[in-house]
C-alpha positions as CSV (number, residue, x, y, z in Angstrom):
1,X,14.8,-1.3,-9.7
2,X,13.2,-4.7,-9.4
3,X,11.3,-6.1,-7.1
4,X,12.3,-8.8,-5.1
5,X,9.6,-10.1,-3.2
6,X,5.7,-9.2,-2.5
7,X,5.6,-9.9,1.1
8,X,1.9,-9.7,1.5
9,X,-1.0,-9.5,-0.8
10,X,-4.4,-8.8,0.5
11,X,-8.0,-8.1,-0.7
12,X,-9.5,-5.6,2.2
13,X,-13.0,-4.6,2.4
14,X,-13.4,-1.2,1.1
15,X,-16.1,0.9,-1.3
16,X,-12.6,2.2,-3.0
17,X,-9.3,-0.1,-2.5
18,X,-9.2,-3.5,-3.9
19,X,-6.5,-5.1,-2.0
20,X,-3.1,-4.1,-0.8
21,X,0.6,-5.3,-1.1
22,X,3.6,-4.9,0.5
23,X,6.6,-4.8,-2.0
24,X,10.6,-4.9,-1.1
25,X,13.1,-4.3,-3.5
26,X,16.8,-5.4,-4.2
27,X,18.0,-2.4,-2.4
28,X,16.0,-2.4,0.5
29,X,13.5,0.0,-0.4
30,X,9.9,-0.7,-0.2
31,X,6.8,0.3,-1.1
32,X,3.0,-0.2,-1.1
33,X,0.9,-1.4,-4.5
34,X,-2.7,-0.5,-3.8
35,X,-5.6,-1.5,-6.8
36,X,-8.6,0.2,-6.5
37,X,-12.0,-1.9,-6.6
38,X,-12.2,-0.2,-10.3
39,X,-8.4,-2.2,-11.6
40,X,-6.5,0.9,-11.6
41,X,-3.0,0.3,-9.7
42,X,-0.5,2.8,-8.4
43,X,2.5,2.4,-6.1
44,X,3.2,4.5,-3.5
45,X,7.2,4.5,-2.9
46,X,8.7,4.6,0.5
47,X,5.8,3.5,2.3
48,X,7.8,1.7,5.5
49,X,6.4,-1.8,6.4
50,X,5.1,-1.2,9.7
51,X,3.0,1.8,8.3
52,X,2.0,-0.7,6.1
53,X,0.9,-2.9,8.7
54,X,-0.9,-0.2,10.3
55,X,-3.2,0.4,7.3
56,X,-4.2,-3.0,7.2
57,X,-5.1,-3.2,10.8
58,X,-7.0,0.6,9.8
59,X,-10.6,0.0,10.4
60,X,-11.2,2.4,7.3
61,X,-8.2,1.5,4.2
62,X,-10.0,4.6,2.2
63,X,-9.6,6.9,5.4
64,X,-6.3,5.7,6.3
65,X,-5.2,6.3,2.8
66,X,-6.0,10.2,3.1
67,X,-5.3,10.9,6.6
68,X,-1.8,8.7,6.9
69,X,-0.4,7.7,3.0
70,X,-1.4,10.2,0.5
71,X,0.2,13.5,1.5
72,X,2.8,11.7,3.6
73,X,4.2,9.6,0.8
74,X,3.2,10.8,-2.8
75,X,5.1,14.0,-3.2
């Protein structure tokens, strides 16, 4: 599937994430690509835009990332 537009990239200030991006695709589908402070980048399919949203205004992205993304979105 290809990507069809990166609505938002951001750098955040984190000790773990670099910066995150919200990505839409053809279909409708969208996702979130998050690089770590260390260059490694993974994409987390299925991630809704207003969640999204909400980890960006999260005062803690790492936190956030365990507690609302990683068992909720990655299988």
């Amino acid at each position: 599937m290809r990507a069809i537009d990166v609505l938002r990239e951001e750098p955040v200030i984190s000790s773990w994430i670099g910066d995150l991006s919200y990505v839409k695709f053809s279909d409708g589908t969208g996702g979130v690509q998050m690089t770590t402070n260390n260059g490694r980048t993974y994409f987390i399919d299925g991630v809704p835009e207003e969640e999204y949203n909400d980890w960006m205004r999260a005062p803690s992205k790492g936190k956030y990332w365990w507690t609302d993304i990683k068992y909720f979105y990655t299988g």
